[in-house]
C-alpha positions as CSV (number, residue, x, y, z in Angstrom):
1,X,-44.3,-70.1,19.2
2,X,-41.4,-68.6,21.1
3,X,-42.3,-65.7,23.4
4,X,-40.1,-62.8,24.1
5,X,-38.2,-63.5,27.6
6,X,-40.1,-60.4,29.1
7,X,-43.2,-62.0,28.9
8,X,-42.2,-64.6,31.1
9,X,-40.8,-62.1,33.9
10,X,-44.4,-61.2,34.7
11,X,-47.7,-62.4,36.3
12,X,-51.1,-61.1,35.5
13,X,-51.9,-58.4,37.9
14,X,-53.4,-60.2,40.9
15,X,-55.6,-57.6,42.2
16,X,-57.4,-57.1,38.5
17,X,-57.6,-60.9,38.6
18,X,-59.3,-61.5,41.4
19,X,-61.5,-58.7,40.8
20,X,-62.4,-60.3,37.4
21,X,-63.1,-63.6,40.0
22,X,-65.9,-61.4,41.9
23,X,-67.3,-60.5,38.7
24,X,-67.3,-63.8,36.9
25,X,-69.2,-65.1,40.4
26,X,-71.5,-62.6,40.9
27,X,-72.7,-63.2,37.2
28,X,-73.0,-67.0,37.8
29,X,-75.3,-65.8,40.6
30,X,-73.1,-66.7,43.5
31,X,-73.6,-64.3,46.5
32,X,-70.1,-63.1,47.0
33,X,-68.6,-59.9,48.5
34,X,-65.6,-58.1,46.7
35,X,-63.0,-56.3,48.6
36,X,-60.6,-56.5,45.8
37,X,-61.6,-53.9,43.7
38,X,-59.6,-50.5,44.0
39,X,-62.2,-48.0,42.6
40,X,-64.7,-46.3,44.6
41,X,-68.2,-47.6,44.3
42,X,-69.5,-44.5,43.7
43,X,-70.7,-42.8,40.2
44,X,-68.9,-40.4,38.1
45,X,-70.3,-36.9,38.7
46,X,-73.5,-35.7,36.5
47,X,-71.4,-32.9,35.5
48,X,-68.8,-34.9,34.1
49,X,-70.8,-37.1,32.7
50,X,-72.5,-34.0,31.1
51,X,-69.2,-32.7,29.8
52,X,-68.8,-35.7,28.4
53,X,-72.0,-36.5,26.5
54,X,-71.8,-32.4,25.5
55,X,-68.3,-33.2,24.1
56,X,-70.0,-36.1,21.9
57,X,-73.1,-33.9,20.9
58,X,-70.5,-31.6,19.5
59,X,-68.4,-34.1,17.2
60,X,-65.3,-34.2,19.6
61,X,-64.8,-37.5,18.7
62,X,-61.4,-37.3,17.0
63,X,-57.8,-38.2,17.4
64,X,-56.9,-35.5,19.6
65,X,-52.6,-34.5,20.1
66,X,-51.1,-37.9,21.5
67,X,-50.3,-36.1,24.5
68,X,-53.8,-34.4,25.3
69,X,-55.6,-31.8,24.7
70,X,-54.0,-28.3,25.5
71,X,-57.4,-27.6,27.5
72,X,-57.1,-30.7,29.9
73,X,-53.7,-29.7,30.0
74,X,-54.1,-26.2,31.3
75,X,-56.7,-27.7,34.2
76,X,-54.1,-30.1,35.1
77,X,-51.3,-27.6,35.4
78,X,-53.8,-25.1,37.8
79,X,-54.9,-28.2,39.8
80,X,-50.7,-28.1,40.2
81,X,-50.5,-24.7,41.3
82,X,-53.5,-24.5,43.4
83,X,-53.2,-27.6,45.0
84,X,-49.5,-28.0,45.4
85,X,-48.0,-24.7,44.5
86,X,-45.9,-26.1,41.7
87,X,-46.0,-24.5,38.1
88,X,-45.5,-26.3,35.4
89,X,-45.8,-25.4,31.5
90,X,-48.1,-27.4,29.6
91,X,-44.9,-29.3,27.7
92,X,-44.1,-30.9,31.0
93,X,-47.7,-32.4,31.3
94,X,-48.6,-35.5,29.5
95,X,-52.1,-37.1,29.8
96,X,-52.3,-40.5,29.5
97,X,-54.9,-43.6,29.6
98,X,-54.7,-44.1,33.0
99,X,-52.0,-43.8,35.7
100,X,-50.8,-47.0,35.2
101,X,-50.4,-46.7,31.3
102,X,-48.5,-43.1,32.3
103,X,-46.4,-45.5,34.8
104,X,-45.4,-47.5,31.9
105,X,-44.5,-44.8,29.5
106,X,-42.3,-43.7,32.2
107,X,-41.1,-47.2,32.6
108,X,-40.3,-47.2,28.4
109,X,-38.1,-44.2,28.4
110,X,-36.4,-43.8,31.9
111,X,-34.8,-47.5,32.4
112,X,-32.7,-50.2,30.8
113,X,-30.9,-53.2,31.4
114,X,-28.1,-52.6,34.3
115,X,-30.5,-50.1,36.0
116,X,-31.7,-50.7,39.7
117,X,-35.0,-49.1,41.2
118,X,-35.5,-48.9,44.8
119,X,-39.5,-49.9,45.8
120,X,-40.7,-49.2,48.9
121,X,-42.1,-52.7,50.3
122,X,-45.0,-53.0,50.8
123,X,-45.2,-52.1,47.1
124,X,-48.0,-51.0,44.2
125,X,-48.3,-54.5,42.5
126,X,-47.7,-53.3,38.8
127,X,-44.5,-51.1,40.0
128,X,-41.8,-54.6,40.2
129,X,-43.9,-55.7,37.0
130,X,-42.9,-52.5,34.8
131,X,-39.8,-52.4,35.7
132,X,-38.8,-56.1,35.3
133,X,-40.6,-55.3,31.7
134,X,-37.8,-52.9,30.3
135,X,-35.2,-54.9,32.0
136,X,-34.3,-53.6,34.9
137,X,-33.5,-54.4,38.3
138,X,-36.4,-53.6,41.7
139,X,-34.6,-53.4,44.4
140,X,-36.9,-53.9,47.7
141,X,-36.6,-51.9,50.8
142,X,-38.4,-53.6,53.4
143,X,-40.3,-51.1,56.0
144,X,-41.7,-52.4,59.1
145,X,-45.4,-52.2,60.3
146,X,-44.1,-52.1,63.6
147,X,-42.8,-48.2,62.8
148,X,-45.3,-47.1,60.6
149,X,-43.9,-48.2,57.3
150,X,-41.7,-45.6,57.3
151,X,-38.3,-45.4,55.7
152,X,-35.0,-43.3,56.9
153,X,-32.1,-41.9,54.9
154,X,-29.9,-44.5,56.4
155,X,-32.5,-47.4,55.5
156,X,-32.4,-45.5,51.6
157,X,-28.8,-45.3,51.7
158,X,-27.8,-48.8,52.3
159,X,-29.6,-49.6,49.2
160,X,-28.2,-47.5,46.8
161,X,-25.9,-48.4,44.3
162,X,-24.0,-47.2,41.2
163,X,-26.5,-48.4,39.4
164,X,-29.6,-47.2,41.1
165,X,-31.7,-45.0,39.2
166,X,-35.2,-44.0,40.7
167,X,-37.0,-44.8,43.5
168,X,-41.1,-44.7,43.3
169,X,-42.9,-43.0,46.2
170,X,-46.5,-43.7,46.9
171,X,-48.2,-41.5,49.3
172,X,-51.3,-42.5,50.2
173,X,-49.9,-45.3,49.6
174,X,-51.4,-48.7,48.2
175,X,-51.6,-50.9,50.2
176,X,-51.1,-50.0,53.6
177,X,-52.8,-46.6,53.2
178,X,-50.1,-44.8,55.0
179,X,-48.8,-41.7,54.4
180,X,-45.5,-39.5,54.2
181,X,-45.0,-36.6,56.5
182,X,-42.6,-34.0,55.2
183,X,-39.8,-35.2,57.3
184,X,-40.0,-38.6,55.7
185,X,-40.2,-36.9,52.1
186,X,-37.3,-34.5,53.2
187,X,-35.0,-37.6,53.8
188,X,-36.1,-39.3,50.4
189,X,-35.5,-36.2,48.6
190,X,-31.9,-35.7,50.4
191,X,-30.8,-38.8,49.0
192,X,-32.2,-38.7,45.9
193,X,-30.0,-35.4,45.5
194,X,-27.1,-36.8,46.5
195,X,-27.2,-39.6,44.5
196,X,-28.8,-38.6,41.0
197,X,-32.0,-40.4,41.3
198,X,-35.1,-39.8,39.5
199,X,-38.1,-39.6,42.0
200,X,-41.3,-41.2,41.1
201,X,-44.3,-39.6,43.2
202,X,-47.3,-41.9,42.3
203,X,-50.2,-39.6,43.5
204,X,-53.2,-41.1,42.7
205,X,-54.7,-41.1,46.0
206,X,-53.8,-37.2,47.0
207,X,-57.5,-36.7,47.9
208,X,-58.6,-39.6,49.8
209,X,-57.2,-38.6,53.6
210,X,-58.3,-38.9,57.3
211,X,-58.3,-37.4,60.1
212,X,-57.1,-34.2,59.2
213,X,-54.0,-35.5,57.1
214,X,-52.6,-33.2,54.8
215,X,-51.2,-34.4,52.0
216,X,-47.7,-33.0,50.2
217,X,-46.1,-33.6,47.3
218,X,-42.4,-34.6,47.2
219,X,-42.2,-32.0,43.8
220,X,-43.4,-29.3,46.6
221,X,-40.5,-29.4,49.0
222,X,-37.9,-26.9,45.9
223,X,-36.8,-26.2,42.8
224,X,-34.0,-29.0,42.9
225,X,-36.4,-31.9,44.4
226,X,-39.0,-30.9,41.1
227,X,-36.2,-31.1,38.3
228,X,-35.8,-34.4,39.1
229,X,-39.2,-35.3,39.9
230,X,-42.0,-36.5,38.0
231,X,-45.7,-36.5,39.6
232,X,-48.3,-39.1,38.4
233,X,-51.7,-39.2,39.1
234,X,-55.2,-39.1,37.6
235,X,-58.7,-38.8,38.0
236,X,-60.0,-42.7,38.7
237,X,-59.9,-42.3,42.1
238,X,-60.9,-38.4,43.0
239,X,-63.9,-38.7,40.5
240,X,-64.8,-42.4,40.5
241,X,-63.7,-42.2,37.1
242,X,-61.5,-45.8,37.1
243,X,-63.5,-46.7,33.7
244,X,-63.2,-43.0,31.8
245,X,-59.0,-44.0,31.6
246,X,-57.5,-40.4,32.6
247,X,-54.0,-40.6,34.3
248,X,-51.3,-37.9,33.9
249,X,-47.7,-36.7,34.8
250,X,-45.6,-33.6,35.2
251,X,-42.2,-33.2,35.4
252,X,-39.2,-32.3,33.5
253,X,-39.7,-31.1,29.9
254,X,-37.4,-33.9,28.9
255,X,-38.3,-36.8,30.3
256,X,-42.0,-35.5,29.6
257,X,-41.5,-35.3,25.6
258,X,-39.6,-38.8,25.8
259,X,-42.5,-40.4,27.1
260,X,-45.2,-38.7,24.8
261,X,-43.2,-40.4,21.8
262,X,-43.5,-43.8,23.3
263,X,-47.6,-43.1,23.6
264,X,-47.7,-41.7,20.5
265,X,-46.5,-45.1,19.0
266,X,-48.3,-46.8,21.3
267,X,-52.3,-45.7,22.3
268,X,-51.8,-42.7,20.7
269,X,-54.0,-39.9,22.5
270,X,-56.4,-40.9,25.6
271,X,-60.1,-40.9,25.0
272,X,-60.5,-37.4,23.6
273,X,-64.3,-37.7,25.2
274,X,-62.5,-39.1,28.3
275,X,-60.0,-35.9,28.0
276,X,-63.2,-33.4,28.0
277,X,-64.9,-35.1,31.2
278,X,-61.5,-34.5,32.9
279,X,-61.2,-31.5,32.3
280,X,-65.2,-30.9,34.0
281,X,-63.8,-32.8,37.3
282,X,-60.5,-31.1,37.8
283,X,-62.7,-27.6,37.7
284,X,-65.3,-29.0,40.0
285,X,-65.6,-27.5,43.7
286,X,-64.3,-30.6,45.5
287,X,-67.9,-31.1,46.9
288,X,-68.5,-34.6,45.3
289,X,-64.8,-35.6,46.5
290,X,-65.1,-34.4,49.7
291,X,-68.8,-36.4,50.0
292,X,-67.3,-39.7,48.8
293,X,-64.0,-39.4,51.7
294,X,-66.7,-38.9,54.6
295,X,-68.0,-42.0,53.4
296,X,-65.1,-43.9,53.1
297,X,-64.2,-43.0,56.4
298,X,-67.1,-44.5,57.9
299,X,-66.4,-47.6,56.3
300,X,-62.7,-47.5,57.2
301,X,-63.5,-47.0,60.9
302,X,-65.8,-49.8,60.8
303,X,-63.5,-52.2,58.8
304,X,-60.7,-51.7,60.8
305,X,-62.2,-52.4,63.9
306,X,-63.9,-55.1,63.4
307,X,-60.7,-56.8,61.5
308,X,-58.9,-56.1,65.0
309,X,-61.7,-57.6,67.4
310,X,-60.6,-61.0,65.2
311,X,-58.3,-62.8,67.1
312,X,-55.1,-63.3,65.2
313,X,-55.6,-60.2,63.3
314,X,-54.7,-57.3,63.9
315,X,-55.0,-54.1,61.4
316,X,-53.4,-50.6,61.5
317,X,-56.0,-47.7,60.9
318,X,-54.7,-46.5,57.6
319,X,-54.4,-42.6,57.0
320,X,-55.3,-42.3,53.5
321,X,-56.8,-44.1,50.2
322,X,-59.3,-47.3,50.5
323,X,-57.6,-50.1,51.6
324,X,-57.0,-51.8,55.1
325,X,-53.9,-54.0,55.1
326,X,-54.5,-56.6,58.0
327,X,-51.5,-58.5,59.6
328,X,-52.7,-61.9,59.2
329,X,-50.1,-64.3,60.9
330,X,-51.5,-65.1,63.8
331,X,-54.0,-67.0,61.7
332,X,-51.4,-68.5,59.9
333,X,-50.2,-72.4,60.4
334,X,-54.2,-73.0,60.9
335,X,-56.0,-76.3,60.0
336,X,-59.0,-76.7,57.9
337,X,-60.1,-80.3,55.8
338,X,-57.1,-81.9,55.5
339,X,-54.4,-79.1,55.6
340,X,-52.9,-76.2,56.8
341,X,-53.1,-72.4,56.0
342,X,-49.5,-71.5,55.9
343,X,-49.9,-68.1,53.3
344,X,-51.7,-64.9,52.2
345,X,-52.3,-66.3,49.2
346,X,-54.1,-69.4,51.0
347,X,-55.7,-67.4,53.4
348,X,-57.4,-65.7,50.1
349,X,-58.3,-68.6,48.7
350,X,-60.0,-70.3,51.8
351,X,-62.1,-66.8,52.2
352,X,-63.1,-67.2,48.6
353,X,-64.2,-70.9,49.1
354,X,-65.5,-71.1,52.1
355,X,-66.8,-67.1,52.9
356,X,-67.5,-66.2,49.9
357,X,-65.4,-63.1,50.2
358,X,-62.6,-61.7,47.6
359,X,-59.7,-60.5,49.3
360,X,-56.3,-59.5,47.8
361,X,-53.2,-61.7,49.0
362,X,-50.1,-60.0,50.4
363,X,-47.4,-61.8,48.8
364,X,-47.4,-59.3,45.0
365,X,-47.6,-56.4,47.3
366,X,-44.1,-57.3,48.8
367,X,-45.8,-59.0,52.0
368,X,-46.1,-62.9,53.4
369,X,-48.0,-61.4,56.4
370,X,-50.9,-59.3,55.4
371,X,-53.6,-59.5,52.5
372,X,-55.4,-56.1,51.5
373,X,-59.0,-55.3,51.8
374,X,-60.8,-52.8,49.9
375,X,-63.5,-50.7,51.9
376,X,-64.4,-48.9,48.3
377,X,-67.5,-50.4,49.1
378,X,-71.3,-49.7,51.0
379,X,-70.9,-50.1,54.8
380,X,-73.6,-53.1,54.4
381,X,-71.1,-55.5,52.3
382,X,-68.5,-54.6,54.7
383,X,-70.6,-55.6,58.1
384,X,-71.3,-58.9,55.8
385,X,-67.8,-59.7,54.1
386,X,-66.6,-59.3,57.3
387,X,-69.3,-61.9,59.6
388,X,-68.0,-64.4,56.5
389,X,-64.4,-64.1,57.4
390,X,-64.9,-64.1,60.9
391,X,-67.4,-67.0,60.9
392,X,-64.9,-68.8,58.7
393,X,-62.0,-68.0,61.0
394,X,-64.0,-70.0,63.5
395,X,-64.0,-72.8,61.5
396,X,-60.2,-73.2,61.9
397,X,-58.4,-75.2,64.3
């Protein structure tokens, strides 16, 4: 059987897969502790899991509109204005299954072959996937831990082409957990204007911040910057909702009604029970989100010291989502057995054989000198994970 040439553009996505690898070892009994998994550990809200079960006990278990329910839609576009202070008519709102499925529609009907899209290394893993996919070109811009990850006009200009035609933000980002002041969104949006870009503001982690970050939407900073933005994001992250599959976008009535086509011949609409649970957490106080960031700051503040009291480590406190993003090199060239760790993607494997612990490598998120760690997790597995990797580390020579 001959495959279409896309297929072979692609890898599985690595941080699924090695989730799936915790999974398939816990169930064969093997003590092992997961820091791979990007969805909080906590449970879904009893009041959306009310809204849900409600929506069932009254029948709404239908096809709904492709696009989502008007209802969902209306909560999504007052989360908008309350939140962000941007309006936006429920025609430029689509709700999808999942950010990452309302990534892809975007991917279907904004690029082609010839088209270049700047990606902000390190990167989202699935964002150089989906764009390879329709057949265009990622373009990498490197940033530098050194300054923060952050980038400058002149660092976006020297990258931009005649063919460029979007660039994808991600603040908080995945997986360095930084995120973008409004000087740094200021410059992206500058160029973006002067060179007729599309500006993709992945916001998925909007309400998972530290100390005292505020976070702002690139669609916030004018009229001009939000006609030629489109905002993703969802409620896996907010909610603990990764399983419910809720994502959604706003932006320009155009773009929005291209991309509701390509669902609509595609998955069709998103759960419509999924659809009514969303709706109960985006009119929630905030209470259960603001709970499940005091916790994850704890763990964060744990993590990240005890990955920098590792010798040849060293980790930058991240500002926002769940993940720490440790600089790993000076671990790197180390012998154990026979041979030498001389990757991420090694270094991964040797913590899954010998500690026990699942860890993400660095190289699909754009990096050969870091591997991610998720602290989406109780305080007890990190204190353990982390006595594995460190006893391990020890093992080296």
């Amino acid at each position: 059987m001959r495959l279409a040439a896309r297929a072979g553009r692609i890898t599985p996505s690595p941080t699924l897969s090695m989730t799936a690898m915790a999974k398939a070892m816990a169930a064969q009994g093997i003590d092992v502790v997961d820091f791979a998994s990007g969805e909080p550990d906590f449970d879904t809200p009893e009041a959306v899991k009310a809204a849900a079960a409600a929506a069932m006990r009254a029948g709404f278990t239908k096809y709904t509109a492709p696009s989502g329910i008007e209802e969902l839609k209306h909560a999504i576009a007052k989360k908008f204005e309350t939140d962000q202070g941007l309006r936006y008519d429920t025609s430029q709102i689509l709700v999808s299954c999942g950010a990452k499925h309302t990534l892809y529609n975007l991917a279907e009907a904004l690029f082609e072959a010839g088209d270049e899209v700047l990606l902000l290394s390190p990167f989202w893993v699935s964002y150089q996937d989906q764009v390879l996919l329709n057949d265009a070109k990622p373009v990498i811009i490197q940033t530098r831990e050194d300054d923060g990850y952050a980038i400058t006009r002149s660092l976006l200009e020297s990258c931009v082409t005649s063919r460029t035609k979007a660039i994808i933000v991600n603040s908080p980002c995945n997986p360095t957990g930084t995120t973008y002041d409004r000087a740094m969104l200021e410059a992206i949006a500058e160029v973006a204007l002067r060179h007729d870009l599309v500006i993709i503001s992945d916001e998925i982690y909007e309400k998972i911040l530290y100390d005292g970050t505020q976070h702002i939407s690139i669609a916030s900073l004018g009229p001009e910057v939000a006609s030629r933005t489109l905002v993703v994001n969802g409620v896996s992250k907010a909610y603990a909702m990764t399983g419910w599959r809720i994502g959604y976008a706003a932006g320009p009535k155009e773009l929005i009604t291209a991309m509701a086509s390509i669902q609509s011949q595609s998955t069709s609409n998103p759960s419509s029970i999924s659809q009514k649970a969303a709706v109960a957490a985006l009119q929630s106080d905030g209470t259960f989100t603001q709970q499940m960031v005091a916790e994850f700051d704890c763990r964060r503040r744990l993590m990240v010291e005890r990955l920098n009291a590792i010798p040849g480590i060293r980790c930058r406190m991240p500002s926002g989502a769940f993940y720490a993003f440790p600089n790993v090199t000076g671990v790197l060239g180390r012998r154990h057995g026979t041979g030498a760790i001389t990757s991420p993607a090694e270094l991964a494997n040797f913590f899954l054989q010998e500690a026990r612990v699942v860890v993400v490598p660095g190289e699909p998120f754009g990096s050969c000198s870091h591997i991610r760690l998720s602290y989406a997790t109780s305080l007890e597995a990190v204190r353990r994970g982390l006595d594995r990797m460190e006893a391990a580390l020890k093992s080296l020579r």
